[in-house]
C-alpha positions in Angstrom: -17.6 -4.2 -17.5 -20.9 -3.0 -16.2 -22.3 -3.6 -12.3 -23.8 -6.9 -13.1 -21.0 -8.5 -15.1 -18.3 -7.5 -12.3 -20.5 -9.0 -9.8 -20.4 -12.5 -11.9 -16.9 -12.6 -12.4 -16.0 -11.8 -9.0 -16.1 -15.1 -7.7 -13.0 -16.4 -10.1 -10.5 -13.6 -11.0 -10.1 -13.9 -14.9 -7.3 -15.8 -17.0 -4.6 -12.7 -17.4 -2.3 -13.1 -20.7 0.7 -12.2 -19.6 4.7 -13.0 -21.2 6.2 -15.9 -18.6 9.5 -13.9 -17.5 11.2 -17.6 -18.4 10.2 -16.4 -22.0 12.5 -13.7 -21.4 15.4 -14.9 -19.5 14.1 -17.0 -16.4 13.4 -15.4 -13.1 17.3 -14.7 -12.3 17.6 -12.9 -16.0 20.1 -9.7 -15.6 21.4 -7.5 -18.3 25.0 -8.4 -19.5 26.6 -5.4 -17.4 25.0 -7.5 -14.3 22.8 -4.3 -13.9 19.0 -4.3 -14.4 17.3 -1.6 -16.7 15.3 0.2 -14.6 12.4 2.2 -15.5 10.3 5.1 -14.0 6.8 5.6 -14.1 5.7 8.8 -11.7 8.9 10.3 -10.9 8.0 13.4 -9.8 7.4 12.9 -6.2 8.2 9.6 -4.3 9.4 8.2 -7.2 12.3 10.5 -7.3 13.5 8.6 -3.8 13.1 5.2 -5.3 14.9 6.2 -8.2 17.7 7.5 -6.3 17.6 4.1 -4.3 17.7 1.9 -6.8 20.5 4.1 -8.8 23.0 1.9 -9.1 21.4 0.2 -11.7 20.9 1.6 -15.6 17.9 3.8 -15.3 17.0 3.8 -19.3 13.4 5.3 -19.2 11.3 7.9 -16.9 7.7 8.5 -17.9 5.5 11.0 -16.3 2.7 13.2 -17.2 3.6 16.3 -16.0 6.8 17.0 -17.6 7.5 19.7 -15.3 7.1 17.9 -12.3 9.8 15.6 -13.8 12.2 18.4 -14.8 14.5 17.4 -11.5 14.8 13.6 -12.4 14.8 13.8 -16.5 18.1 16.2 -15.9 19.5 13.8 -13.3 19.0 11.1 -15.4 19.9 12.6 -18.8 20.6 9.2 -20.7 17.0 8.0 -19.9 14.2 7.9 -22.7 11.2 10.2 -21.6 7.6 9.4 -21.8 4.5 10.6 -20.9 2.4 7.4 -21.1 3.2 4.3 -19.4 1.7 2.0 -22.3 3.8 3.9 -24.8 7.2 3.5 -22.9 6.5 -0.3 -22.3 5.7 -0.9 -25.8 8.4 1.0 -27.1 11.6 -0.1 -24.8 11.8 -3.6 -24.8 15.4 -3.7 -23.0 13.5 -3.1 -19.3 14.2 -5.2 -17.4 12.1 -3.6 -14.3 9.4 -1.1 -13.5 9.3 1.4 -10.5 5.8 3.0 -10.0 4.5 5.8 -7.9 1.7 7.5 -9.4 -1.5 8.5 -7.5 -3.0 5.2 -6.1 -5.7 5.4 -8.6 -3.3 4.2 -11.5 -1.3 1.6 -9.6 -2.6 -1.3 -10.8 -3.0 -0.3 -14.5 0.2 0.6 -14.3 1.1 -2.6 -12.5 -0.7 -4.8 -14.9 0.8 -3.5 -17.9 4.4 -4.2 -16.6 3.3 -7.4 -15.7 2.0 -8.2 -18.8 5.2 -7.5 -20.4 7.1 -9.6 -18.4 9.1 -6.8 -16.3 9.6 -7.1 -12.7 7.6 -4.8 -10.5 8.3 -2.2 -7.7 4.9 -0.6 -7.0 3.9 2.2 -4.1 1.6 2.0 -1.0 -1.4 0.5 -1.5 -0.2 -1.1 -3.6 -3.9 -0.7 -5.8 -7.0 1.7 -5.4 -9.3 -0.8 -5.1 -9.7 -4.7 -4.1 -10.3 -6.2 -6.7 -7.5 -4.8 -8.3 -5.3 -5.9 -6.0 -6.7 -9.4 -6.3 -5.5 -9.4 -10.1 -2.5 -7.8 -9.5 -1.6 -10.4 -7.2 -2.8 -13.4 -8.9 -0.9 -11.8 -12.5 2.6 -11.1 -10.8 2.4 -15.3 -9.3 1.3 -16.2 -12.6 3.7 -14.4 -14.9 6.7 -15.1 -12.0 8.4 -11.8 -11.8 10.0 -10.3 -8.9 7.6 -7.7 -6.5 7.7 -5.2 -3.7 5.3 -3.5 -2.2 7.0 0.5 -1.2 6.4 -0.5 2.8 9.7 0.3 3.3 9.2 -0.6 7.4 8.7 -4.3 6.1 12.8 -4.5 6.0 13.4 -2.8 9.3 15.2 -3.9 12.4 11.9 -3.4 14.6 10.1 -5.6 12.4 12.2 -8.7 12.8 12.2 -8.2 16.6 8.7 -8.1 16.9 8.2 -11.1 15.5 11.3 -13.1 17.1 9.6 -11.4 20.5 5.9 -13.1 19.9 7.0 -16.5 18.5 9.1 -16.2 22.1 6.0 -15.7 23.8 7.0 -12.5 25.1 3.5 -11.7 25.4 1.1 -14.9 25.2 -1.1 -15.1 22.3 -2.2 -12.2 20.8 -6.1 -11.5 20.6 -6.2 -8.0 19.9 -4.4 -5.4 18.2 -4.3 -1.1 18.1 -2.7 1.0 15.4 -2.6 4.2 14.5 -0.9 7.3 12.4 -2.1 11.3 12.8 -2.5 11.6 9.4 -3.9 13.6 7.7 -3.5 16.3 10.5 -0.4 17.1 11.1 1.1 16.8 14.0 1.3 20.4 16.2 -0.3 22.6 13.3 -4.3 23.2 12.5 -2.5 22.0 9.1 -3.7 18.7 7.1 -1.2 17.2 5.0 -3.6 16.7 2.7 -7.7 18.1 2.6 -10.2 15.8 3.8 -13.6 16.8 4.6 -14.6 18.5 2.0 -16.9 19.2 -1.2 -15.5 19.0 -4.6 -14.1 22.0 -6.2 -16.7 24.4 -7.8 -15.8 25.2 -11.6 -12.2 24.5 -13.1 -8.7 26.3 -13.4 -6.7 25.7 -16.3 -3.8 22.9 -16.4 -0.6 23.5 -16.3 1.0 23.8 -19.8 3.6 20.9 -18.4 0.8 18.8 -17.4 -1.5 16.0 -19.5 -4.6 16.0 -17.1 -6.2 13.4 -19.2 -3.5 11.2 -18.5 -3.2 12.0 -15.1 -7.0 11.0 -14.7 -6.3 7.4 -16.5 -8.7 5.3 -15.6 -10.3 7.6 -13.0 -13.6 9.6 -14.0 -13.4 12.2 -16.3 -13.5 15.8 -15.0 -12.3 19.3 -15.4 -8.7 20.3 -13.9 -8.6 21.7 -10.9 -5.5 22.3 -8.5 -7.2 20.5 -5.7 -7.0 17.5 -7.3 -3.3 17.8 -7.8 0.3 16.9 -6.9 0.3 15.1 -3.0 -3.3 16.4 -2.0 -4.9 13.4 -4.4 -4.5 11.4 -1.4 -7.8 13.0 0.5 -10.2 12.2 -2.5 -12.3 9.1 -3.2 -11.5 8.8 -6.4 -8.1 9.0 -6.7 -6.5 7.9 -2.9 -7.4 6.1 0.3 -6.8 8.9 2.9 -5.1 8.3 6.4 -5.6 4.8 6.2 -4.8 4.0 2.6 -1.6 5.8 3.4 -0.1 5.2 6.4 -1.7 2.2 7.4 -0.2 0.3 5.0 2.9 0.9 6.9 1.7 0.8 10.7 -0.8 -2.3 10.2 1.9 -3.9 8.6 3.8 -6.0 11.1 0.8 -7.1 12.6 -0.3 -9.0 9.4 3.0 -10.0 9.1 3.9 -11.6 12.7 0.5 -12.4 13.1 0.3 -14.3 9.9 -3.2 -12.4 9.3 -5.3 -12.8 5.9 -8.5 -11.8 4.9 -11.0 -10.3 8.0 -14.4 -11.7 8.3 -16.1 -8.3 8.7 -15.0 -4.4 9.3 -17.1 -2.1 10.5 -15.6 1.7 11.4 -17.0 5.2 12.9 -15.6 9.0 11.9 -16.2 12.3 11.4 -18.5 13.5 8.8 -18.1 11.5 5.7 -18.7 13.8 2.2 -19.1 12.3 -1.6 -15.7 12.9 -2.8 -13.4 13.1 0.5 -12.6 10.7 2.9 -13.1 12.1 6.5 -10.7 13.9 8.9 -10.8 11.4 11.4 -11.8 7.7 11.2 -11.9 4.6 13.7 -12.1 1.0 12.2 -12.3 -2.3 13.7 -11.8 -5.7 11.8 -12.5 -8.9 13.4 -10.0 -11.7 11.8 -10.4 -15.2 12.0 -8.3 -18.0 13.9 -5.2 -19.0 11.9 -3.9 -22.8 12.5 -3.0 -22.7 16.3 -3.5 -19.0 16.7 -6.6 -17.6 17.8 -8.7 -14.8 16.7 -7.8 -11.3 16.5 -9.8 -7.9 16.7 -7.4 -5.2 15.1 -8.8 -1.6 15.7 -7.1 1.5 13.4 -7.0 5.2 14.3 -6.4 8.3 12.3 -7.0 12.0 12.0 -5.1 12.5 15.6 -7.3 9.8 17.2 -5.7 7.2 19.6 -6.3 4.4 21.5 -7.1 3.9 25.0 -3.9 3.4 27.5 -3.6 -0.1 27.9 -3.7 -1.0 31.3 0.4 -2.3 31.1 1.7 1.8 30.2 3.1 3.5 33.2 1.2 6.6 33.8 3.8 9.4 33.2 4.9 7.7 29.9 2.9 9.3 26.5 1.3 7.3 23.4 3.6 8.4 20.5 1.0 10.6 18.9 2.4 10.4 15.7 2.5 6.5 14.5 2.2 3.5 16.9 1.1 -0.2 17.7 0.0 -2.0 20.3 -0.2 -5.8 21.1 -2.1 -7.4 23.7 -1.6 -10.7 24.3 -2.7 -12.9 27.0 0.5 -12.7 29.3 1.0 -8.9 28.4 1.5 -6.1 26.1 4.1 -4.9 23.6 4.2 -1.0 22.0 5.8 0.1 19.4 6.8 3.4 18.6 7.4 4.8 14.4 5.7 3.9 11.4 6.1 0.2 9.8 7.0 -1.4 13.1 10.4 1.0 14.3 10.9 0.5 17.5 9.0 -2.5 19.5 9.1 -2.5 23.9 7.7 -4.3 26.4 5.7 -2.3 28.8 5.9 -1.9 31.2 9.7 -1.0 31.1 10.5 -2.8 34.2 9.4 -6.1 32.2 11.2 -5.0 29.1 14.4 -4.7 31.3 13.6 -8.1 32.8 13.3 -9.9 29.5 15.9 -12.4 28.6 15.9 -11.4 24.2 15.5 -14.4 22.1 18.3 -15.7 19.8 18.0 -13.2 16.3 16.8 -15.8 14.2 15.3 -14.0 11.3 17.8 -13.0 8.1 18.0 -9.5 8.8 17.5 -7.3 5.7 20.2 -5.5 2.7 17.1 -2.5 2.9 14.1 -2.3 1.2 14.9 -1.5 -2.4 17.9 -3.6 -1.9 16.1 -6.8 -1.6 14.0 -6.4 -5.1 17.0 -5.8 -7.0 19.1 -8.8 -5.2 15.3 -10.5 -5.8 14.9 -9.6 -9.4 18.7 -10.7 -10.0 18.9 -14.1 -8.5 15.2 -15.1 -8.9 14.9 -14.8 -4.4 11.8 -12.9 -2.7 11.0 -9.7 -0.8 9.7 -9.3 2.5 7.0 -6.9 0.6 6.2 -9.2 -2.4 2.6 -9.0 -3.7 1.6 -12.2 -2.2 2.1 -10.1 0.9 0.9 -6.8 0.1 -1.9 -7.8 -1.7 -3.8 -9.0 0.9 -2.8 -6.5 2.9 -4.1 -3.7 0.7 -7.1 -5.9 0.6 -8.1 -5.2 4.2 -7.2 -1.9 4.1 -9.3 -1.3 1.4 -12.2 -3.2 2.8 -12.1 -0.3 6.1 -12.2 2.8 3.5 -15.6 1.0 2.4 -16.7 0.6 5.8 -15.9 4.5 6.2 -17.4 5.5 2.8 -20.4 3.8 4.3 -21.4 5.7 7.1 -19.3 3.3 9.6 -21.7 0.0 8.2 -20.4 -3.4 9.7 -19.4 -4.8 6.6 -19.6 -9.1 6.5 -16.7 -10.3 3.9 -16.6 -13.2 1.7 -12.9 -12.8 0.5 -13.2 -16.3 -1.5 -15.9 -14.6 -3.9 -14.4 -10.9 -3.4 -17.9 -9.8 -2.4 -19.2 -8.0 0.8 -22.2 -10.7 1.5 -24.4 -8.0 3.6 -24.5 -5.2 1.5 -25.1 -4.3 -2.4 -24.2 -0.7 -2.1 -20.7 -1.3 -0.4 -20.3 -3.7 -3.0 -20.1 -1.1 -5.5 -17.1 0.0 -4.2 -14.9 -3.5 -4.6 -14.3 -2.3 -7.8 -15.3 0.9 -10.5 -15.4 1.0 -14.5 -12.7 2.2 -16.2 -12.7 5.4 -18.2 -12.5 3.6 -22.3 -9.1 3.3 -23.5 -8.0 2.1 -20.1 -8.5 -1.8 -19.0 -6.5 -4.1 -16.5 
């Protein structure tokens, strides 16, 4: 699909083909042993902990392209078939029932699509896509073909989460008009250390591949180039092509309960500052602000995100001897005060200052309180139910956290969205970032 086709079909995502899950047993389908068959694509990393959560079931195949990366799981889970490509593993095993993936971000959503398209159910890593127009597809494929998703935000099913929310509908705090959140990656916290490189120029020359490694798979749909190590296992996240940096990462997680409590969709425009911004790595440090619209009877919000060790400033409510956690956080304002919440994905929400948190009177728990993360898809993918991190959730999330990397890839550009038509109305560079063209052999 070249530049001016995409730009055409952007305004109606395509018709997808994909096997109704009702074709294959209906939406509460299980297995006879009332276990699903589970399946593994990227198991070497993150994948290994979803595994292990979700290993109660039959896990009956693991793919991965570097077999040695692997080694750990394909021995823990000996009766499993083994794979190196996805496409292979779906075509071949037709007793999956569901699909856990956590590859680099860069082959989520071919990944995604393909177990869509067969009809299995979906567990699929933060963001859940590399780019937002894959995200829209994803989204619209999973509603269309009716199987069960999550989104790996595993804060979404957290105690924290449901409080904040009980907390705002209360009116703890007045309506809510603006918004702060922030993580410290990709510095890490006390160290010169990055958990990943950002910054930087692309590798000069190549280094062989590991014998246990198929780099062109690993590359899928991603640009060809030569192996190099800084390309490889966890430090993908830094790099353009194949990750979305602090952001892409963590604020999946931290901006999270805002779009959830605050019912948030697409923004109307994102514009963002940072340190120097190279070709192929994302910067060290990044500000963004998006300005989202009024949603039925609740008014405008700004939301602001901070990375790279950057913070916010005190809001006026913080007692002055009390510390922003430096690590993850959140902050609410709203018109009669201000909530902060320490931890990643919404942990641990308070009042501030503390003298009002002591002098609040807690609303009723009136939320259903969750069985855990991974818990929920396979109770979801068993009885037909949903998940707090479904894609109709976490695509529109990804969506706007995708839409800030563009602002950043930019040079900070205030970026005007039309999310109806997927198209960025003020700008035809940063429109050439919605979406990429696949390597051949690869396709959505």
């Amino acid at each position: 699909m070249n530049r001016r086709t995409f730009l055409k079909s952007s305004v109606t995502i395509p018709t997808f083909t994909i096997v109704s899950r009702h074709v294959l047993g209906g939406p509460g389908y299980t297995a006879p042993s009332d276990k699903l068959n589970i399946a593994g694509i990227g198991i070497g990393g993150q994948g290994a902990w979803d595994l292990e959560e979700c290993a109660g079931e039959n896990i009956v195949a693991l793919c991965d392209v570097d077999a040695g990366k692997a080694a750990e799981q394909f021995k823990k889970y000996p009766r499993a078939k083994r794979y190196r490509d996805f496409r292979i593993m779906l075509e071949k095993e037709r007793s999956i029932d569901a699909v856990i993936i956590a590859t680099p971000d860069h082959t989520h959503a071919v990944a995604a699509m393909a177990s869509i398209r067969a009809g299995k159910h979906v567990y699929c890593e933060k963001p859940l896509t590399h780019t937002i127009y894959e995200a829209r597809a994803v989204t619209q494929a999973a509603r269309e073909a009716g199987v069960i998703t999550q989104m790996g935000n595993q804060g979404m099913a957290s105690e924290g989460n449901r409080l904040i929310k009980e907390w705002l509908n209360d009116g703890a705090i007045g309506p809510v008009r603006e918004v702060h959140v922030w993580s410290d990656r990709p510095t890490r916290l006390g160290t010169s250390e990055l958990w990943w490189p950002q910054g930087i120029n692309k590798p000069a020359g190549s280094e062989p591949a590991p014998p246990s490694l198929d780099w062109d798979l690993w590359l899928g749909p991603a640009t060809s180039r030569p192996y190099h190590s800084a390309y490889g296992h966890f430090v993908w996240h830094g790099w353009w092509d194949f990750g979305a940096g602090g952001l892409g990462d963590m604020g999946i997680h931290n901006i999270a309960p805002a779009f959830d409590a605050l019912k948030l969709t697409a923004p109307t425009c994102v514009h963002a500052s940072s340190t120097p911004v190279f070709p192929d790595t994302l910067p060290v440090a990044s500000v963004v602000h998006y300005d989202f619209p009024a949603r039925n009877n609740m008014p405008p919000v700004k939301l602001n995100w901070y990375d790279g060790g950057l913070l916010p400033q005190r809001p006026v409510e913080l007692e002055d001897d009390r510390e922003l956690p430096k690590e993850d956080g959140l902050i609410f304002i709203g018109e009669k005060g201000a909530m902060l919440v320490h931890g990643w994905g919404g942990e641990s929400p308070r009042l501030i200052p503390e003298t009002k948190m002591q002098a609040y009177t807690l609303p009723p728990k009136t939320l259903p309180r969750s069985i855990g993360h991974h818990a929920e898809w396979i109770k979801a993918c068993k009885q037909g139910t949903s998940t707090m991190s479904n894609f109709d959730f976490a695509g529109p999330l990804t969506e706007a956290v995708l839409l800030g990397t563009i602002s950043i890839r930019m040079g900070g550009k205030k970026l005007y969205w039309d999310s109806e038509k997927l198209s960025i109305t003020n700008s035809e560079e940063a429109n050439r970032y919605v979406h990429y063209n696949y390597r051949d052999g690869w396709e959505l």
